[in-house]
N, C-alpha and C positions, 0 to 999 in steps of 0.2 A: 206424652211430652215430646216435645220436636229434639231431633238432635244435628248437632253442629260437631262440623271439624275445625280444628285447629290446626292450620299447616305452620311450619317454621319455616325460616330464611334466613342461616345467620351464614353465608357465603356459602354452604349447600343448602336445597332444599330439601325437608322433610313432612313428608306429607304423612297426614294424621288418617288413617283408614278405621280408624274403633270410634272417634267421636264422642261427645260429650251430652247427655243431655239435661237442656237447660230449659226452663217453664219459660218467658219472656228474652226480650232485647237487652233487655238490663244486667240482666244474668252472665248473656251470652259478654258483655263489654267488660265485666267485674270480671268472668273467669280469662279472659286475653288481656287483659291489663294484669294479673296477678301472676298469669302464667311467663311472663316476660320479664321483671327479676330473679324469677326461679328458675329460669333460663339462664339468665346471663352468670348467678351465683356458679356454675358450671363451669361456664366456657370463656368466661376474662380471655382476653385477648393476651398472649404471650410472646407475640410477634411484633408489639409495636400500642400504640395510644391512642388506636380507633378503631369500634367495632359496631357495626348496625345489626340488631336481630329486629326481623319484622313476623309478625304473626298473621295472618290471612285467615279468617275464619269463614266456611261453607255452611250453606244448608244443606237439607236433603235433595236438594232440586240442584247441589251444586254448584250453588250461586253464591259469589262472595256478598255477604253481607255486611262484615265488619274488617278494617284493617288495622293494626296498632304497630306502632315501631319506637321502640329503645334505640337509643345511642350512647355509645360511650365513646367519647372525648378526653384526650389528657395531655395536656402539657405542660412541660417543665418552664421556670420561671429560671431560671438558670439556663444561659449562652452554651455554657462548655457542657450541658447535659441533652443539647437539641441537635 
């Protein structure tokens, strides 16, 4: 079965060196789409009401083959809280 890395990006990178392995394409998008709220349940941004984590998935040939990116967004609807 082929295996894929998952690297992170959420203002450092962290690159995946153990890899995942996954039978298909399908696979590989289910585990980077899954892997990216279980991410962010982590690391909320505490600085502030905007945070991108991107996930950059490799093969073994090292070739990006899939990219996903989470955003978080937040603004106050209230003047005196922005």
């Amino acid at each position: 079965m082929p295996r894929y890395f998952f690297d992170i990006h959420d203002g450092r990178f962290q690159l995946d060196d153990h890899g995942v392995e996954c039978t298909d394409f399908d696979a590989v998008r289910r585990e980077a789409k899954r892997a990216l709220p279980e991410i962010a349940k982590e690391i909320l941004p505490e600085d502030g009401d905007h945070h991108t984590i991107t996930c950059r998935v490799r093969d073994e040939r090292n070739e990006t083959v899939y990219t996903a990116t989470l955003l978080f967004s937040g603004f106050s609807a209230r003047p005196e809280e922005r």
